[in-house]
Backbone as a ProteinNet text record, in pm:
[ID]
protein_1_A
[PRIMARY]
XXXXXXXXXXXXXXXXXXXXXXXXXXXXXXXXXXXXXXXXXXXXXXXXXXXXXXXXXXXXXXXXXXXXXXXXXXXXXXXXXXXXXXXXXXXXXXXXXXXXXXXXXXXXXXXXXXXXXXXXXXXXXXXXXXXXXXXXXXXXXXXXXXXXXXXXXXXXXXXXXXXXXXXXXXXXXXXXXXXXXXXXXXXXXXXXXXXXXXXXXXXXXXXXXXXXXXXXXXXXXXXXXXXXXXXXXXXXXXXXXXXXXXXXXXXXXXXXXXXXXXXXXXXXXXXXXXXXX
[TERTIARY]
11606.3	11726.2	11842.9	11962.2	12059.3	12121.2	12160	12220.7	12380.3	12383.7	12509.8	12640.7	12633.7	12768.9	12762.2	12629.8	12646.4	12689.5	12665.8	12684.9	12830	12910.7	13015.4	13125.3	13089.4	13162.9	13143.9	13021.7	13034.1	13094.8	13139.9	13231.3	13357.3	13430	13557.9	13567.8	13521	13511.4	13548.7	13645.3	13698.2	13738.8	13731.1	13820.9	13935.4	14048	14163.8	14176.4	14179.1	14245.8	14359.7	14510.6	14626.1	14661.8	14643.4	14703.9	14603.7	14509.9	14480.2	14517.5	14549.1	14577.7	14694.6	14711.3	14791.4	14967.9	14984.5	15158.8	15145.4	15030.8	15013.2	14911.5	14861.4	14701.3	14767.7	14703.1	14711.9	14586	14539.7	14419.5	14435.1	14362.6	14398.8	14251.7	14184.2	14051.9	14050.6	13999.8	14026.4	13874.2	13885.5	13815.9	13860.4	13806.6	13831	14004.3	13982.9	14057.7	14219.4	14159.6	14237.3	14248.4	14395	14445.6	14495.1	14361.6	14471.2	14528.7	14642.4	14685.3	14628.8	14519.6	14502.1	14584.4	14658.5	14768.1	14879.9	15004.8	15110.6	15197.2	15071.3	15186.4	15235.3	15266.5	15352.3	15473.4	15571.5	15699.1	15690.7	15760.4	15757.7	15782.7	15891.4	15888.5	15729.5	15712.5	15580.2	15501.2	15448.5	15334.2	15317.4	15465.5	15476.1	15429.6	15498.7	15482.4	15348.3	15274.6	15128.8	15071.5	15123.8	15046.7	15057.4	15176.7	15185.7	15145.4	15113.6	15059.5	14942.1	14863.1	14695	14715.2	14810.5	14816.5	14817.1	14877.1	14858.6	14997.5	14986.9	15152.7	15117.3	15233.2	15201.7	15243	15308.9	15354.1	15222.7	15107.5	14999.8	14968.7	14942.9	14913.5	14885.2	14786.1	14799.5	14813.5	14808.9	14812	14810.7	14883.4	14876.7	14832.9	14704.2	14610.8	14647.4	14664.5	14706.5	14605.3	14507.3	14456.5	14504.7	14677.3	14679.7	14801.1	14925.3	15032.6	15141.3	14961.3	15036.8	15133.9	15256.8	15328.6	15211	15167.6	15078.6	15011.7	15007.7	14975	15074.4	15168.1	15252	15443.2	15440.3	15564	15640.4	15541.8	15614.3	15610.1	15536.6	15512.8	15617.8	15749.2	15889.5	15927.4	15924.1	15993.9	15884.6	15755.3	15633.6	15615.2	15678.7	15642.1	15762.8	15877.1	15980.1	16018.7	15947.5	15984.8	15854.6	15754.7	15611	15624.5	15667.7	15694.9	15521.7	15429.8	15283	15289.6	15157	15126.5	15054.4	15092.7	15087.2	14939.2	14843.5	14716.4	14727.8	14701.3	14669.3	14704.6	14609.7	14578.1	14718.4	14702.2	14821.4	14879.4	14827.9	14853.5	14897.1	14871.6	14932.5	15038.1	15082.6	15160.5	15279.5	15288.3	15386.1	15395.1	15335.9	15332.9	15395.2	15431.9	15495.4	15586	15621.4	15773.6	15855.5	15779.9	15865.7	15918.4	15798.6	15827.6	15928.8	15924.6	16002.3	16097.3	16202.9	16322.6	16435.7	16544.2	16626.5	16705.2	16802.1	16923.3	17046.2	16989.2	17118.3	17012.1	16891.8	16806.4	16751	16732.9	16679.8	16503.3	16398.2	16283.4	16212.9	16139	16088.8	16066.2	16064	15996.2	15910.8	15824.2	15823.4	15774	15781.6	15795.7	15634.4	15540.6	15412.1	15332.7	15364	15212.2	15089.7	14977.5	14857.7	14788.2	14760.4	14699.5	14500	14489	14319.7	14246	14114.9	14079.6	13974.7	13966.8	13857.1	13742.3	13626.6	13500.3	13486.9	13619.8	13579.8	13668.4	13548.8	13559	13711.1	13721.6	13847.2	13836.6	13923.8	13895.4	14041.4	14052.1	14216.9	14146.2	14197.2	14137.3	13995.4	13918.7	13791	13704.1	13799.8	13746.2	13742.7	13612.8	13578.1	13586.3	13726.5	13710.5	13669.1	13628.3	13554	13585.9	13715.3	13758.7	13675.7	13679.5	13610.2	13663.1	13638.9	13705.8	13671.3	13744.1	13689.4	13790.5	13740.5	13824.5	13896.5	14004.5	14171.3	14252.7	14308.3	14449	14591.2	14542.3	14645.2	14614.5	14706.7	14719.7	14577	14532.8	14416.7	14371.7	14279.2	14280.5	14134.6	14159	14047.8	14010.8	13870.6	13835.4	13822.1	13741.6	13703.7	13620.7	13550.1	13442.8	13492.4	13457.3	13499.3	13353.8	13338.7	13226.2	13300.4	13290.6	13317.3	13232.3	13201.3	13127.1	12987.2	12903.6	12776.4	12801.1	12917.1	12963	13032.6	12972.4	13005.2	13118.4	13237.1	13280.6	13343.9	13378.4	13407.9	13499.2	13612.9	13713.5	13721.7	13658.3	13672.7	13722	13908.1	13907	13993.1	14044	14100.3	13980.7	13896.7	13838.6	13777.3	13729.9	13696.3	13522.8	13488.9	13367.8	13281.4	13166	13081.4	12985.3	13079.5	12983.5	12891.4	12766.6	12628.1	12709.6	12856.2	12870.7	12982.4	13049.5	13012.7	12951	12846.1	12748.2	12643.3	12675.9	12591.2	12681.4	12816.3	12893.1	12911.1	12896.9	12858.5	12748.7	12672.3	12495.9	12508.6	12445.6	12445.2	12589.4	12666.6	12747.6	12706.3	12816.6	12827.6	12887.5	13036.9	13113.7	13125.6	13170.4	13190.8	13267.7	13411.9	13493.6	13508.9	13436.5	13480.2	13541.1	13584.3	13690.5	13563.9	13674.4	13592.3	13731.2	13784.1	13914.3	13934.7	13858.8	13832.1	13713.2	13718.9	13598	13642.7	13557.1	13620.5	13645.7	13584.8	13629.2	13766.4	13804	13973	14019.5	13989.6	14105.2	14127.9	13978.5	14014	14106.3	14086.5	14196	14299.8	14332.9	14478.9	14596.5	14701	14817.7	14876.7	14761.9	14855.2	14800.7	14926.5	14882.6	14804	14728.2	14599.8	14608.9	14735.7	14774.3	14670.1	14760.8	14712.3	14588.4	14501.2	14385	14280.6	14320.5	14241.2	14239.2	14390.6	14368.7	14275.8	14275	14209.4	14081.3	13997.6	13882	13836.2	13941.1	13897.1	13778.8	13725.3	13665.4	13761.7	13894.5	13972.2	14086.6	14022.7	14082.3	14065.8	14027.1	13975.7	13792.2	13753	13626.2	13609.2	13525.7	13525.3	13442.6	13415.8	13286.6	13164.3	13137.5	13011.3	12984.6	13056.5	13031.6	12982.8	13052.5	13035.9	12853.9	12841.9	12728.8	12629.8	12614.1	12518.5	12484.2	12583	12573.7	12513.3	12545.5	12461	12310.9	12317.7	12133.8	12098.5	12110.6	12059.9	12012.3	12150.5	12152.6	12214.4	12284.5	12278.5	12175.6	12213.2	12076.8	12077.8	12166	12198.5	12177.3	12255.6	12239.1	12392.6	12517.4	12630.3	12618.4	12644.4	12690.9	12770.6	12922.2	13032.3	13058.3	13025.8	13110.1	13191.2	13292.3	13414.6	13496.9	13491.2	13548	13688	13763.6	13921.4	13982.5	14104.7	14180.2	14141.5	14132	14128.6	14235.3	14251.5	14322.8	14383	14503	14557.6	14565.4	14574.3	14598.3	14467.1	14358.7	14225.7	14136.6	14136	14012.8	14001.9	13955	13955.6	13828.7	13882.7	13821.6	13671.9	13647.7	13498.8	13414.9	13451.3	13406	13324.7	13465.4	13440.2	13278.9	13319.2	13233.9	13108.2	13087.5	12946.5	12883.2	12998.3	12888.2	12885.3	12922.9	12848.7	12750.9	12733.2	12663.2	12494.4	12542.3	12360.8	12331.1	12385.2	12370.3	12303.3	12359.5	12296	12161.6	12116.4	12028.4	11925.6	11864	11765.7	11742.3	11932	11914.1	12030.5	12058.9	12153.2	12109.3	12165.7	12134	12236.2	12186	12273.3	12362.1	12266	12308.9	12394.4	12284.1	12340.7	12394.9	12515.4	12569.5	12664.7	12694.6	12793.6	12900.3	12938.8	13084.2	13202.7	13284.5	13450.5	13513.6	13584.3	13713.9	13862.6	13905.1	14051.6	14163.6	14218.3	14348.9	14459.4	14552.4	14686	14805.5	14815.1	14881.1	14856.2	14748.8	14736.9	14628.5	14654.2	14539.3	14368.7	14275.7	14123.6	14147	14063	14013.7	13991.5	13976.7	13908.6	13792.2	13700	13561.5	13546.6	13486.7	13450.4	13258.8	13257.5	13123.9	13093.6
-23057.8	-23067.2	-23118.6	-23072.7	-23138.1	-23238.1	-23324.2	-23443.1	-23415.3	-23551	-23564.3	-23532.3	-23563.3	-23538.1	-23389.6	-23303	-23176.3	-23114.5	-23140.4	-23092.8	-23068.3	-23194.8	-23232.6	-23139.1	-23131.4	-23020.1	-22858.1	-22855.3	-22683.7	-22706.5	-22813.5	-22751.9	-22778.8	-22785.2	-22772.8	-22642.7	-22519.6	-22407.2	-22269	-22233.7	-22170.1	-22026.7	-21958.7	-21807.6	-21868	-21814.4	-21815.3	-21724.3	-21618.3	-21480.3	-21477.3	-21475	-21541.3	-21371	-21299.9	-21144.8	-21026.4	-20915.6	-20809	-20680.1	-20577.2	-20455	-20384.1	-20263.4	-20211	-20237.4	-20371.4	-20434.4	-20555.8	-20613.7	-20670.9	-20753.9	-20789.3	-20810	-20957.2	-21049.1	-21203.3	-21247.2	-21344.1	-21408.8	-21534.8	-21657.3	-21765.5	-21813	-21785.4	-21874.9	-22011.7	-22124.7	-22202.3	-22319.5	-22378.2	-22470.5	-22612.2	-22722.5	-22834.1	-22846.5	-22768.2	-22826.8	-22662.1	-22595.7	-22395.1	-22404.3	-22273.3	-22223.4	-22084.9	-21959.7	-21834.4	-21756.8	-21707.1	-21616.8	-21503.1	-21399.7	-21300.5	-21191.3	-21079.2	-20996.4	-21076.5	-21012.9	-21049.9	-20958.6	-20883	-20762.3	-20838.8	-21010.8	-21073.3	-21052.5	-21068.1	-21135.2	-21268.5	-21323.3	-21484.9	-21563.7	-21537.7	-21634.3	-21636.9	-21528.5	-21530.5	-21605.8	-21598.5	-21654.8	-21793.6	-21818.7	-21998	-22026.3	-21956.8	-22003.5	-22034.4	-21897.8	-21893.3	-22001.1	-22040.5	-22134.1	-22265.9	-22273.3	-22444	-22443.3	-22365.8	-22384.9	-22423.2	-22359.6	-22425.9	-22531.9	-22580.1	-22759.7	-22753.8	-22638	-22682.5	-22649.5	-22684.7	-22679.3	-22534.7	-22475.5	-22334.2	-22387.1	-22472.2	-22542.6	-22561.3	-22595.9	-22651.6	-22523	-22354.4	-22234	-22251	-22164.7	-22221.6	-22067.9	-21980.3	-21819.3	-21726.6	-21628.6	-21501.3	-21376.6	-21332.8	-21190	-21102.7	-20962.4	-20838.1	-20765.1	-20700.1	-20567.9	-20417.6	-20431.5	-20250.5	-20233.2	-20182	-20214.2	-20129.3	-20116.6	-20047.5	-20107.4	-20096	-20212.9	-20314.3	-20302.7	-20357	-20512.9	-20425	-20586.4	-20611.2	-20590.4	-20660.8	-20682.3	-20648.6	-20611.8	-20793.8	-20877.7	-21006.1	-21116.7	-21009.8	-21031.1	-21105.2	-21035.2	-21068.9	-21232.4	-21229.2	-21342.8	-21475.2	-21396.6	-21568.9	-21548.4	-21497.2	-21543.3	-21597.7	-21573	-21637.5	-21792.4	-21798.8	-21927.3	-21999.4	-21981.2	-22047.2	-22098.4	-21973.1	-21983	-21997.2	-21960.6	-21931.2	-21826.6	-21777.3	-21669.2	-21550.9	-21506.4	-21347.4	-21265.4	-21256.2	-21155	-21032.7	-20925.3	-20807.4	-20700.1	-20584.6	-20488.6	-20494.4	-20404.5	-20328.1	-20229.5	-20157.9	-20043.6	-20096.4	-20198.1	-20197.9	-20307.2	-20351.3	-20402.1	-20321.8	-20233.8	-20100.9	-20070.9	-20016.5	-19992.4	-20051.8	-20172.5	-20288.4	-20304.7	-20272.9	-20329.8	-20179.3	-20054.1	-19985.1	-19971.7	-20048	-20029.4	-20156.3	-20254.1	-20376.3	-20335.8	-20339.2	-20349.1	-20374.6	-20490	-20581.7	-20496.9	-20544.4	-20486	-20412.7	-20451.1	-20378.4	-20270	-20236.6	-20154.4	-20194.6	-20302.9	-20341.5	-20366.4	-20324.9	-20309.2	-20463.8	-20474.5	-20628.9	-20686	-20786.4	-20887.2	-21016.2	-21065	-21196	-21262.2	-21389.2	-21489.7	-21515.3	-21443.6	-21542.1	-21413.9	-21333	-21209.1	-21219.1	-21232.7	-21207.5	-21088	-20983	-20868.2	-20910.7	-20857.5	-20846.9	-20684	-20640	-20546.1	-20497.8	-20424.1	-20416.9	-20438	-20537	-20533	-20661.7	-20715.7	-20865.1	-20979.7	-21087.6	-21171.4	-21278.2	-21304.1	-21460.1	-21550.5	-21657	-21817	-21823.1	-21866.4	-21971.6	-22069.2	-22186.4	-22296.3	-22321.9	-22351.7	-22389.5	-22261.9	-22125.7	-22038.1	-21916.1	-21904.7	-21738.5	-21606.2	-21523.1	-21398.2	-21308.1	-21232.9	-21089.1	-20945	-20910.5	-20778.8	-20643.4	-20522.4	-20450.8	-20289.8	-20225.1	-20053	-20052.5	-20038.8	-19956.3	-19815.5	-19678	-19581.4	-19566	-19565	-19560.7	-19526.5	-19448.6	-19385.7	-19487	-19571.6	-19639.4	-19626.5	-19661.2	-19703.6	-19717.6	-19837.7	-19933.6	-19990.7	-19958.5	-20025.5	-20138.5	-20218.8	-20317.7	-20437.6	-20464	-20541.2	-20684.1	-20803.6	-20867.9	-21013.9	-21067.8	-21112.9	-21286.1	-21415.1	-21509.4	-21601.7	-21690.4	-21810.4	-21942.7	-22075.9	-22180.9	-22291.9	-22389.4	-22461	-22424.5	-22340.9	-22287.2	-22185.5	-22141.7	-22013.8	-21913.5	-21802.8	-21689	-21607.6	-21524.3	-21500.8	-21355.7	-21266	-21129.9	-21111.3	-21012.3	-20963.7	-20837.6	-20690.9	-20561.6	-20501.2	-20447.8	-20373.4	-20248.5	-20158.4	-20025.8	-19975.4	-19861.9	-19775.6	-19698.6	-19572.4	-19470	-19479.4	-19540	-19544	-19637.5	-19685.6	-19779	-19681.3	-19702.7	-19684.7	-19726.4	-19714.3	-19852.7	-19949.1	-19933	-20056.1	-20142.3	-20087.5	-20221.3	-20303.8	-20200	-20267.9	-20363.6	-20353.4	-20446.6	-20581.2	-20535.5	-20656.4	-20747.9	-20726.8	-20785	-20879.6	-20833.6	-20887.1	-21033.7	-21108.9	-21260.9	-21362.2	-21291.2	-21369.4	-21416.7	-21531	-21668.8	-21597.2	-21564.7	-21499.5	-21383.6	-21252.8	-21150.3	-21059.9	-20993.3	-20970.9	-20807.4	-20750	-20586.7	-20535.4	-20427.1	-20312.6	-20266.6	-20269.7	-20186.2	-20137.5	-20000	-19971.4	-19889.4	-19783	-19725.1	-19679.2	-19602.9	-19520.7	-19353.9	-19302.4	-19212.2	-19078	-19112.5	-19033	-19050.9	-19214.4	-19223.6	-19246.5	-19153.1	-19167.2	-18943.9	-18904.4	-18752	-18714.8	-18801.1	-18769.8	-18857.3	-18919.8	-19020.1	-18941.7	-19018.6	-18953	-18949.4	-18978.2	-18965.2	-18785.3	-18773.5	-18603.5	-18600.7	-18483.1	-18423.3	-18462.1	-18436.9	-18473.4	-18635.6	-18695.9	-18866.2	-18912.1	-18809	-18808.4	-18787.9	-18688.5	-18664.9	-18754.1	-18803.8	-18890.8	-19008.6	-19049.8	-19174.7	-19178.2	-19043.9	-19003.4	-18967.8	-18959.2	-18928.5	-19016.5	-18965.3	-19120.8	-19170.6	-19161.2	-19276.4	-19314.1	-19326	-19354.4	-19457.4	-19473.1	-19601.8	-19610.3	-19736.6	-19757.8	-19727.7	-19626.3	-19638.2	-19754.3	-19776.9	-19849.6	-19815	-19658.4	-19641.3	-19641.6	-19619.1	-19626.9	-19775.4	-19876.8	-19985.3	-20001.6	-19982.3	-20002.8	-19955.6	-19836.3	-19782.9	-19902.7	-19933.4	-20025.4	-20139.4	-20201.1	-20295.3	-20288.5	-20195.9	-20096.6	-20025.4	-20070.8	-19985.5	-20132.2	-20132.9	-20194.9	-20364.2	-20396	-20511.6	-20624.9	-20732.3	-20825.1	-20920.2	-20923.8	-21000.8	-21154.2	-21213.3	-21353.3	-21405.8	-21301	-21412	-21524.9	-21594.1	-21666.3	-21596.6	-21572.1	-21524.7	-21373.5	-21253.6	-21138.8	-21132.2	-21134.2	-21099.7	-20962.2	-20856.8	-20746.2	-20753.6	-20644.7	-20665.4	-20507.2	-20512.9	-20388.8	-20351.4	-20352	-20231.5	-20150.2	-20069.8	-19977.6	-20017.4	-20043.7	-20078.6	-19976.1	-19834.4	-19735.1	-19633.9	-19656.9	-19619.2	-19657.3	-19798	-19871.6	-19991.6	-20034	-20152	-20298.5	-20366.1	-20513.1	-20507.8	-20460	-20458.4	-20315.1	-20229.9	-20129.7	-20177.9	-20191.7	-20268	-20406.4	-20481	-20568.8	-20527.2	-20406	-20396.3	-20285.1	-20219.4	-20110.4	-20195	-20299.7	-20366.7	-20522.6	-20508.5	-20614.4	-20529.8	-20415.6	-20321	-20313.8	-20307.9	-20239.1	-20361	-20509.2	-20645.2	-20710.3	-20615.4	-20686.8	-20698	-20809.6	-20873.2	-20986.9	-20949.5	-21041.5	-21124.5	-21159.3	-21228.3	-21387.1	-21451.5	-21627.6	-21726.4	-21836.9	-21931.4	-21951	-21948.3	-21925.3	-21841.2	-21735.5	-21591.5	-21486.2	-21416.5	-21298.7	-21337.4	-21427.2	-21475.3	-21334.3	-21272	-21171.5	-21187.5	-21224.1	-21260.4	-21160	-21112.5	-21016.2	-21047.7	-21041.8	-21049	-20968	-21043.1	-20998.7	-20997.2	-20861.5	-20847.3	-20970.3	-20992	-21098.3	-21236.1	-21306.4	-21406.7	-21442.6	-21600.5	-21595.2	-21637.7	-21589.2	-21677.7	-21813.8	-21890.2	-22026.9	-21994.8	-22119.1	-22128.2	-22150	-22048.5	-22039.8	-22136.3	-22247.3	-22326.9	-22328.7	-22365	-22328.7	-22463.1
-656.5	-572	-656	-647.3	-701.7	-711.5	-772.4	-771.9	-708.7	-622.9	-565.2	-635.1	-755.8	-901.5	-907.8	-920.9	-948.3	-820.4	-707.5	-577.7	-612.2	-621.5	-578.2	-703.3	-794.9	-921.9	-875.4	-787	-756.1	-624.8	-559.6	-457.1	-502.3	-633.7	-646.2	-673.1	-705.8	-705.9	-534.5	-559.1	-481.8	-439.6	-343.3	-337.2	-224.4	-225.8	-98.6	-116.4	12.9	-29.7	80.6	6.8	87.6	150.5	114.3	180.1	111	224.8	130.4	232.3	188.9	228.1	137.1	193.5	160.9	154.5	223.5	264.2	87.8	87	-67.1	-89	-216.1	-229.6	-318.7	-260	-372.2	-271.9	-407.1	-392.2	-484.3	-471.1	-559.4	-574.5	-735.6	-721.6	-831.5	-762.7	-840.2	-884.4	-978.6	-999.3	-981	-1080.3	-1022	-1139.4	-1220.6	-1332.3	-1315.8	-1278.1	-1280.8	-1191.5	-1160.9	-1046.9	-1113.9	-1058	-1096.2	-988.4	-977.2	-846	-914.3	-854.4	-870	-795	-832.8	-828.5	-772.6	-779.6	-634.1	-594	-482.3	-381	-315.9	-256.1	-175.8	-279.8	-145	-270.4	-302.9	-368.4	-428	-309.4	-225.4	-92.1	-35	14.5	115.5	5.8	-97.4	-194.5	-144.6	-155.3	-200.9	-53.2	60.4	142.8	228.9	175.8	248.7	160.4	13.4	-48.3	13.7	43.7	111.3	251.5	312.3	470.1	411.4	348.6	286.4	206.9	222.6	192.4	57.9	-36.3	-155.5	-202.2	-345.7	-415.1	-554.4	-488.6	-596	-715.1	-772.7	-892.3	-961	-949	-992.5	-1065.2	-988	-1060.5	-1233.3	-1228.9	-1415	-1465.3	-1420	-1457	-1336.9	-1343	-1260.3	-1342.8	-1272.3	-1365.3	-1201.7	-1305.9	-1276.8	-1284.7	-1191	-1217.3	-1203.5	-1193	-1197.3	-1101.6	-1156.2	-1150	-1018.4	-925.6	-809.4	-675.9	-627.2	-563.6	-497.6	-383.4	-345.8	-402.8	-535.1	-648.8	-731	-737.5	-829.1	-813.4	-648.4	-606.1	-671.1	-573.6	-628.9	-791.6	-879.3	-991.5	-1096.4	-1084.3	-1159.5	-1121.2	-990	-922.3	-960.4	-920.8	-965.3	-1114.5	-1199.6	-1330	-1413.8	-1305	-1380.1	-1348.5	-1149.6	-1107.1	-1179.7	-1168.9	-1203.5	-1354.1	-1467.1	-1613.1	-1643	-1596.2	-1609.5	-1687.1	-1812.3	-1898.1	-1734.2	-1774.2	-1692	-1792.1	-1715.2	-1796.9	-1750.2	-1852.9	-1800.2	-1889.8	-1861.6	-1992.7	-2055.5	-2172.5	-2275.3	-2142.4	-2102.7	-2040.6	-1893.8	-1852.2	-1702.7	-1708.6	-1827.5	-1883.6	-1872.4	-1997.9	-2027.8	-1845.8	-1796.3	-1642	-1559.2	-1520.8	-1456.4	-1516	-1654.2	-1720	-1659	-1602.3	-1619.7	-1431.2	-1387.8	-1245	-1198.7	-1245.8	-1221.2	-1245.1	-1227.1	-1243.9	-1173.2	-1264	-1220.2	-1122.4	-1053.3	-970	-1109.4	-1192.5	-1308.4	-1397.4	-1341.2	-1405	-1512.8	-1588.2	-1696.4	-1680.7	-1752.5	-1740.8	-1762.5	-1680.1	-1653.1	-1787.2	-1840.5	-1966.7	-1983.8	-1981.5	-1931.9	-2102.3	-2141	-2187.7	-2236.1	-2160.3	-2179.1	-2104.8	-2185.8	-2107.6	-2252.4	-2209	-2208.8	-2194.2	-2342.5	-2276.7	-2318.7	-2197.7	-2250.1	-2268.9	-2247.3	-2274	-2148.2	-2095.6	-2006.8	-2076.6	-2023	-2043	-2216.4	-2218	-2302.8	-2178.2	-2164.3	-2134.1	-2209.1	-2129.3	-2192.6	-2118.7	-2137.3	-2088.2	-2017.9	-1899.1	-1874.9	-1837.5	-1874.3	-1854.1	-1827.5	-1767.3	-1755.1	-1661.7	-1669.5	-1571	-1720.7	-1693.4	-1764.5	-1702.7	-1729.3	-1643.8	-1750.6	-1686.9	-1724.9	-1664.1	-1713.7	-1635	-1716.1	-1595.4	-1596.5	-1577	-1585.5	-1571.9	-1434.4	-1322.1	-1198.9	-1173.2	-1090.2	-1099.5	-934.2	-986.9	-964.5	-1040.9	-887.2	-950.2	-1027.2	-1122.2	-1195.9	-1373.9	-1417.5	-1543.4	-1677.2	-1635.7	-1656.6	-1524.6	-1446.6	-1338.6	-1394.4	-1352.1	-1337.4	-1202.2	-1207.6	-1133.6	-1209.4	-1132.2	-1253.2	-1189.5	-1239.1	-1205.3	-1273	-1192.5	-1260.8	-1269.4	-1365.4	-1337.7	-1386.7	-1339.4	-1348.6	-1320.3	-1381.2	-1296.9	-1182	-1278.4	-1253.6	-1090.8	-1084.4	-962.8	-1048.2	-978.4	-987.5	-918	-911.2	-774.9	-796.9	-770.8	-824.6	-660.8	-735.3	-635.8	-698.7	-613.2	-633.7	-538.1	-561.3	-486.6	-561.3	-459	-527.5	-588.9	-584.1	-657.8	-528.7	-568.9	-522.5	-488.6	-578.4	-527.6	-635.1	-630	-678.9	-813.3	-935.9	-1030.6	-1091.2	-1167.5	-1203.6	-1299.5	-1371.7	-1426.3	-1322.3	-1240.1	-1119.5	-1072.7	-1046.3	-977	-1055.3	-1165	-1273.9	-1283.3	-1284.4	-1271.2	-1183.9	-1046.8	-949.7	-896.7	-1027.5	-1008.3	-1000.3	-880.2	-919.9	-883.1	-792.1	-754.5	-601.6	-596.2	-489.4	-400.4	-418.6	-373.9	-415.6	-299.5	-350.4	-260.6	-315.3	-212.4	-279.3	-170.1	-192.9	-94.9	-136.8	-75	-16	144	276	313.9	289.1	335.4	454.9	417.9	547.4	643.9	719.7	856.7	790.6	755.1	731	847.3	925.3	1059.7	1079.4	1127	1176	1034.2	902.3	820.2	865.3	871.9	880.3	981.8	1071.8	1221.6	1223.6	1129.4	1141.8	1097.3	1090.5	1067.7	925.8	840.5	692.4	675.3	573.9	534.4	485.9	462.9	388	268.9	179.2	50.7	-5.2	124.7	103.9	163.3	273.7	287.6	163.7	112.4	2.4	-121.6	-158.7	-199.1	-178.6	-88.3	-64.1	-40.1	-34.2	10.1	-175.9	-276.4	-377	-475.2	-598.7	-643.1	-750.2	-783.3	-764.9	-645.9	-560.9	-411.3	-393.7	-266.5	-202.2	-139.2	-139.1	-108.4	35	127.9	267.4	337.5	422.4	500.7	463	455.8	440	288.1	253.9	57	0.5	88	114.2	151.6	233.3	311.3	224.7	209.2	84.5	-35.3	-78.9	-187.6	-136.3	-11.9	20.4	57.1	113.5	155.2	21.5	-53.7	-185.6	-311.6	-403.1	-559.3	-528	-402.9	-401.6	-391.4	-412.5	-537.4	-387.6	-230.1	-150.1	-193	-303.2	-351.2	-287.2	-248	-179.5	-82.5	-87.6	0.9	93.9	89.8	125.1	70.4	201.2	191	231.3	131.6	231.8	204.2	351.7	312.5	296.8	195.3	172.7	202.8	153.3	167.6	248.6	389.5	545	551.5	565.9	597.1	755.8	764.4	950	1018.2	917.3	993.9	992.9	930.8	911.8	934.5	984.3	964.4	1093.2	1130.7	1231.9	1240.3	1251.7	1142.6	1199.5	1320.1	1397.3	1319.3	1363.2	1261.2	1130.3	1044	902.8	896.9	959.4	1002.2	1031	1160	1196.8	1090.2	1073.6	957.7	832.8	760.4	665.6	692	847.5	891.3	879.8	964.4	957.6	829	724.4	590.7	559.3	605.3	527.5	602.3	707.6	805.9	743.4	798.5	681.4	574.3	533.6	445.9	489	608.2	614.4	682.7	616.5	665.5	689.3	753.3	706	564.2	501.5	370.1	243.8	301.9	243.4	309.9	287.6	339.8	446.5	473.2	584.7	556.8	666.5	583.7	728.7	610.3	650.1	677	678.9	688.9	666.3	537.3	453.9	553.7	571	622.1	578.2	579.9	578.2	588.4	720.4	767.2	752.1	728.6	730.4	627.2	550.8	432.3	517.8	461.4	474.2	467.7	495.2	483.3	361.4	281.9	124.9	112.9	68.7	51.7	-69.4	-12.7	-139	-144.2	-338.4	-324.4	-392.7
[MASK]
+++++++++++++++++++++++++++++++++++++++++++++++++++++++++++++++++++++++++++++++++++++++++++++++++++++++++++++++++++++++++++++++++++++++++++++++++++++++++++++++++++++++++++++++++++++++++++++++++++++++++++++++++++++++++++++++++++++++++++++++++++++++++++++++++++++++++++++++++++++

């Protein structure tokens, strides 16, 4: 059994996921010592703000990592890296990508002071947190996912991709936390109102993850060791949070406990509680 000291170091270990969908994706995981904002489709007002309702001070942030430079994730990128003055991570390529999409009110292409490129599939350090980004397929640049450990937890945030390839799913192996893309039903995406164009898109395998693509993976190659599922990116206009919920609740039956598999549902509008482990 663990000692009270070790208890007490794996619960400074954290996920907040302050906004996910398609309006903008930020997430904040932290340890006892780190604070990274993972993407920022908020703008800089909303960030700070959803940050201080959860009782914390966005000043503390020690880095903002980028997986893939679609608005969604990086609309409020310019504004939190200039107020924050934090090193900014993220490929060569979704780098070039964001400098060309940012841009000032006088058209000048974004710059920042303290970017950080890494590589898909080598590990690096910010502070006392080891991330490990990864190739997933999407329609971007360099898209990546990426997997963190700190303080004997594991915690991985995958979303955007088309579908679950075996080096995902290897990457995933053995986490606490684990927050995947459940975006859509693919029935009410065939009968909804986006065009065929953007149906197909999103039905592509660099699209988006559906429910059932989801589910498979859980009724199949998942290792069910989470603690905390929490599904992300829903689709508002595809998808509906019960849906989402019960078709990856059947997929987990069996293995779900007190313990293991609890699953959340990430919202648009409002952040999660902080999954601490």
């Amino acid at each position: 059994m663990p000692s009270p000291t070790s208890y007490a170091r794996r619960m400074a270990v954290s996920l907040t996921v302050l906004a996910s969908g398609s309006r903008g994706n930020c997430s904040i995981v932290a340890s006892g010592r780190t604070r990274i904002l993972v993407d920022a489709g908020l703008s800089g007002r909303e960030t700070f703000k959803r940050v201080k309702a959860g009782g914390e001070d966005p000043h503390t942030l020690s880095a903002i990592l980028i997986s893939h430079e679609h608005s969604d994730h990086i609309c409020g990128l310019a504004a939190l890296a200039k107020k924050l003055g934090v090193p900014v991570y993220l490929t060569g390529a979704t780098y070039q990508a964001c400098r060309k999409l940012l841009r000032d009110k006088a058209g000048i292409t974004w710059k920042h002071d303290r970017i950080e490129t890494f590589t898909s599939g080598s590990s690096f350090q910010v502070g006392d947190i080891s991330v490990t980004p990864f190739t997933i397929p999407h329609d971007a640049a360099d898209p990546v996912a990426f997997t963190f450990r700190a303080e004997g937890v594991k915690l991985a945030i995958v979303t955007d991709l088309g579908y679950m390839p075996a080096s995902v799913r290897h990457h995933v192996h053995g986490c606490d936390v684990l927050m995947l893309e459940s975006n859509h039903d693919l029935e009410m995406l065939r009968g909804g109102p986006y065009p065929w164009s953007v149906k197909q898109r999103v039905m592509s395998r660099v699209g988006h993850l559906s429910n059932d693509a989801l589910a498979e993976f859980f009724s199949s190659d998942y290792d069910g060791n989470a603690a905390f599922v929490v599904l992300a990116h829903l689709s508002e206009q595809n998808n509906h949070p019960e849906l989402a919920r019960g078709t990856a609740e059947r997929a987990l039956s069996g293995r779900r406990t007190l313990l293991h598999n609890r699953v959340l549902l990430a919202s648009q509008s409002a952040p999660l509680e902080p999954l601490r482990l």
